[in-house]
Each structure stands twice: as C-alpha cells, then as structure tokens.
VEXVO-266515 format. One record per residue (C-alpha): residue in one letter; x, y negated, z. Coordinates in nm, 3 decimals, decimal comma. Each point is the difference from the previous one (the first is absolute). Layout:
BEGIN
{A; {X; Y; Z}}
...
//
This chain:
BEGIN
{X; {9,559; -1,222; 1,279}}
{X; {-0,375; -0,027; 0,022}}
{X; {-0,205; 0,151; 0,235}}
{X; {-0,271; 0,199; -0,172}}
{X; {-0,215; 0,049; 0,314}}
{X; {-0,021; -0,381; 0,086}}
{X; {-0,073; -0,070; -0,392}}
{X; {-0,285; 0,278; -0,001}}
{X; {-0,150; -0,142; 0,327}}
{X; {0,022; -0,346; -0,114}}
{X; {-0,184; 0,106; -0,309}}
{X; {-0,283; 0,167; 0,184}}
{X; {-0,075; -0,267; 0,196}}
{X; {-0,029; -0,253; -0,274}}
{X; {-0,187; 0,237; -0,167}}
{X; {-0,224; 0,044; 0,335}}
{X; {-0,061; -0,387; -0,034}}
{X; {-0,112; 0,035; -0,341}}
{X; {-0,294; 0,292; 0,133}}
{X; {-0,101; -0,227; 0,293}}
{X; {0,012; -0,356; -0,184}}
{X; {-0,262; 0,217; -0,217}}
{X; {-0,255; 0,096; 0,306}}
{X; {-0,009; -0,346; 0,090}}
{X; {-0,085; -0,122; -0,335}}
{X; {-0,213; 0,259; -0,037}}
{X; {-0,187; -0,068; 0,310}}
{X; {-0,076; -0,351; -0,108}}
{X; {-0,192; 0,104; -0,247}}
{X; {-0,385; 0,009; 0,053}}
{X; {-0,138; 0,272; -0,094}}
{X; {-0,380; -0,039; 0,068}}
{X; {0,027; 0,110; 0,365}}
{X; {0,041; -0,312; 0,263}}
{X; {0,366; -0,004; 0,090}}
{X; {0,133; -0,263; 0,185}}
{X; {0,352; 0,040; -0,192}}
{X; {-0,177; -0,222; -0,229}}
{X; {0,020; -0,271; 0,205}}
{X; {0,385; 0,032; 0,121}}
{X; {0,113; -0,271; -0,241}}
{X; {-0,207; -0,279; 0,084}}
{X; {0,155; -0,273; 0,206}}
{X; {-0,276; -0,252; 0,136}}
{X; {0,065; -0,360; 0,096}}
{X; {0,044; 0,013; 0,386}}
{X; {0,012; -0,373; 0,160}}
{X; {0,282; -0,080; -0,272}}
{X; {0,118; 0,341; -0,053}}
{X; {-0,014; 0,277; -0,205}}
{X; {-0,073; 0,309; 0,175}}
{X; {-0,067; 0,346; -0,071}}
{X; {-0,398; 0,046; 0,027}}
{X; {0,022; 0,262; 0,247}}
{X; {0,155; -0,179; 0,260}}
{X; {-0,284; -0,259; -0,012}}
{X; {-0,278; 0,217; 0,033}}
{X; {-0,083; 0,418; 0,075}}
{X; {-0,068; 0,138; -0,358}}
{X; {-0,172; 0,382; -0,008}}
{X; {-0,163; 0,176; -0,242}}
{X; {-0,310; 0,114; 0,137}}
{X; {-0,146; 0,212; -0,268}}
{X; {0,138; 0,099; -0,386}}
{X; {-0,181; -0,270; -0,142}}
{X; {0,052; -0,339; 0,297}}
{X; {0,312; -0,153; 0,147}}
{X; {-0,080; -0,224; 0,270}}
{X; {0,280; -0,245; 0,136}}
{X; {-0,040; -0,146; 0,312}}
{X; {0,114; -0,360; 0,050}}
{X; {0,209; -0,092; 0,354}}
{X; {-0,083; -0,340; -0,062}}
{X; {-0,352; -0,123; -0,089}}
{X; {0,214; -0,293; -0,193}}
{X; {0,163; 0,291; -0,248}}
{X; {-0,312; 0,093; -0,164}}
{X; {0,051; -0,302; -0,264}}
{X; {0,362; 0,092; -0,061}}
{X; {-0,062; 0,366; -0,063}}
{X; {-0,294; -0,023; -0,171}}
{X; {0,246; -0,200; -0,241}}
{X; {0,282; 0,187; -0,024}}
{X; {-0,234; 0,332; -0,094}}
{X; {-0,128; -0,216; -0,299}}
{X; {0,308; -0,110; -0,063}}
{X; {0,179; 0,337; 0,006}}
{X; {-0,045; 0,250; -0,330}}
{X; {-0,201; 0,244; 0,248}}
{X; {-0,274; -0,110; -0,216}}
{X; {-0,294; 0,072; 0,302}}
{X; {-0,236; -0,318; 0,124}}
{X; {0,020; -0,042; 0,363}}
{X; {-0,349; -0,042; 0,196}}
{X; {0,023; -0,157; 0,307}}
{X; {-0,268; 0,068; 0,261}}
{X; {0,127; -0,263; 0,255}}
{X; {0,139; 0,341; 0,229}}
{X; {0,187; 0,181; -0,279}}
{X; {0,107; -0,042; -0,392}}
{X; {-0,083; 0,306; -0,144}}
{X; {0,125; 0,172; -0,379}}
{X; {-0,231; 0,183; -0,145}}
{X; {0,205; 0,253; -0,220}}
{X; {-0,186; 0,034; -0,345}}
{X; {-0,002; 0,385; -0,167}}
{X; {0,276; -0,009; -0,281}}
{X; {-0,126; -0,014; -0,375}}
{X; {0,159; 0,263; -0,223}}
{X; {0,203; -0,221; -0,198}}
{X; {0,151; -0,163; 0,346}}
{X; {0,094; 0,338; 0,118}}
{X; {0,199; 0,047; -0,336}}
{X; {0,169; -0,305; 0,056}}
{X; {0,121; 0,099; 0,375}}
{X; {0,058; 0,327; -0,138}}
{X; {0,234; -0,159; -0,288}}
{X; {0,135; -0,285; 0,300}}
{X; {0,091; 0,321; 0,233}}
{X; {0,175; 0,178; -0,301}}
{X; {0,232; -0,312; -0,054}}
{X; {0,134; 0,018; 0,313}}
{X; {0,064; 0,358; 0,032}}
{X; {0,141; -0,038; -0,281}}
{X; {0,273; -0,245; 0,118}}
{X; {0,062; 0,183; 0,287}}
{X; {0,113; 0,278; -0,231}}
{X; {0,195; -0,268; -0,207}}
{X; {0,205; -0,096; 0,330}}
{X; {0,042; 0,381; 0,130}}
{X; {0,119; 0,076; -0,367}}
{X; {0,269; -0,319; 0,022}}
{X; {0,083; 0,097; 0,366}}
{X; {0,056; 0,405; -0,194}}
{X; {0,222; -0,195; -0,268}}
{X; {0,180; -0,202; 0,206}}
{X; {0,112; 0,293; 0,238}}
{X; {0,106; 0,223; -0,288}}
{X; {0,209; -0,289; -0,167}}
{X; {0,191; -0,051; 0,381}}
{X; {0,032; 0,412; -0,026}}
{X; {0,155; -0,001; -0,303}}
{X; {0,274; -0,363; 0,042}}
{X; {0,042; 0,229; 0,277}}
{X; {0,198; 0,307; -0,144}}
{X; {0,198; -0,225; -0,142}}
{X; {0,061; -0,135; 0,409}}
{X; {0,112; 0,386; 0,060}}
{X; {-0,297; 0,122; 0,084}}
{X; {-0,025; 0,355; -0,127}}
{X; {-0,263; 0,122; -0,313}}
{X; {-0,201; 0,235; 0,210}}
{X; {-0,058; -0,217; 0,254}}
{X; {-0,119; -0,280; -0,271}}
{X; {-0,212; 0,288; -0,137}}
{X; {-0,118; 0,124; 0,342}}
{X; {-0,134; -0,334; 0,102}}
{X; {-0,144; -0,103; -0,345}}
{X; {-0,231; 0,333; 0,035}}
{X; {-0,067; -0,146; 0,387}}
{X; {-0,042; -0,354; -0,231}}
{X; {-0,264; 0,197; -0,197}}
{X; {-0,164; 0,163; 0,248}}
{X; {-0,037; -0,342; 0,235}}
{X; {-0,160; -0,169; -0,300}}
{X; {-0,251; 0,294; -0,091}}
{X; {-0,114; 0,009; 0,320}}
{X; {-0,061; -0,393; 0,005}}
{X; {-0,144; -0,044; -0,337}}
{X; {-0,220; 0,294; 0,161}}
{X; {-0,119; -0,216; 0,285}}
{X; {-0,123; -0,284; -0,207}}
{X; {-0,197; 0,244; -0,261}}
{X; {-0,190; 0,079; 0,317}}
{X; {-0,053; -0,325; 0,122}}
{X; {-0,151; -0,105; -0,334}}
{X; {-0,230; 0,287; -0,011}}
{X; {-0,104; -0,047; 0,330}}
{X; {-0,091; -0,341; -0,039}}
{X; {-0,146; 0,023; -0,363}}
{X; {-0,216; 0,300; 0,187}}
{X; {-0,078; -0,284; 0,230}}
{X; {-0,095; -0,245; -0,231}}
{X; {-0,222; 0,218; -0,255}}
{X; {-0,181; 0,161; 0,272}}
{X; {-0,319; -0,161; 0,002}}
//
C-alpha cells in the first residue's frame, strides 16, 4: 500500500525545487541595477584552469550603476578582462591598472521588455514542472486505490495535492512580479 504522506512530501519538495531553481534564474538576470549575480557564471582561465571569477579576485558592487572586481593576482587582469568579453554579460571591462570596473548602462525600453518576456519564460516553466509534479502525484493517488488504498483518503490528499500546488504556482506569480517591478522601475 502506498504511503500518502511520503508521496505528498516528496511532491512538495520537488515542487520546492521548482520555486528556488526560479530565484536563482531570476537573480541572474540584470536588471539595470549592478548585481554581482551577473557575474556567477563566468569561469576565467586561472594558470591552466578554469575557475569561477570570484575566487580569483574580490568582486562588489559599489554603487547601482559600478561593479568593481578586484584581482588577487596582478597576472589575472588579462584573463578576466577576457572572459567578461567573452561571456554574454554584454558590459566592456575598463581596467585602471588597480581595478576592472563595469559600468552598468540604464536599460532601454525595448531591453526591459525583453527581460520582462525572458523572466516570464521561466516562471512559466516553473509552473510547467509544479503542474507535472501535481499530475504525477494524482496519477500515483489514483494506481493507488486500486493498491487498497481507500477513496477518501485518495480524495483527501488530492485536495492536499491541490492546495500544495496553489500555493506554489502562488510563489512564482510573486516572484515574477517582483522582478518585472524590478526591471520596469526606472
């Protein structure tokens, strides 16, 4: 017989991945303030290897509009200069011989649409996975009365089913507005 609590909690969870796979995409996308999120996926080419960029230099964001990163190495400015040009940031370094410094440009109106569109694509597959992780659950529920487990109880815990995905698909609504806030606040 299966165990409807363990199913339910398994479901949750996946569908907790789902909401914070979404704030992490979310926060990699630049919305006209300086956030050094931005940066996370940009490996640079350390003596041979590829590194994460903050672990070869201190990278802050000073202000809304600068992100200054900090070499360890005098040697690394070359190789991270690089890898920021090479990376779809899309931001010039300048190099002052102390720093290398991103100057974060003011987003035009059509580029704010298209982060605004970008952002609504991936809310909306975290609602596609919450809604297969809903499916999925109420398929097990119902092979399961046919295991012995009892109607009410498949009922009981499809409402709990229900519930569990309202309240997730509720999440990421408010993630998106948040961030589309974010991004068409000028």
């Amino acid at each position: 017989m299966i165990d409807v609590k363990e199913i339910l909690g398994a479901a949750e969870e996946r569908m907790e991945e789902a909401v914070m796979y979404l704030e992490e995409t979310l926060a990699h996308i630049r919305a006209g303030k300086a956030n050094v999120k931005i940066l996370d996926g940009i490996r640079v080419d350390s003596y041979g290897s590829m590194v994460p960029l903050n672990q070869v230099a201190a990278v802050n964001a000073p202000d809304a509009r600068t992100i200054t990163i900090k070499p360890w190495d005098k040697n690394m400015f070359r190789p991270i200069e690089k890898a920021i040009m090479d990376s779809n940031v899309g931001i010039t370094p300048e190099n002052n011989g102390e720093i290398i410094r991103l100057g974060i440009p003011p987003l035009t109106e059509e580029r704010r649409k298209m982060l605004a569109k970008q952002c609504g694509k991936e809310g909306e597959q975290a609602k596609v996975s919450i809604r297969n992780t809903r499916r999925e659950i109420i398929e097990k529920l119902k092979k399961g009365i046919k295991d012995g487990l009892s109607e009410d109880v498949e009922k009981d815990a499809e409402t709990d089913m229900q519930k569990m995905h309202d309240k997730y698909i509720k999440k990421v609504e408010e993630l998106l507005a948040a961030k589309e806030k974010e991004i068409m606040t000028v």
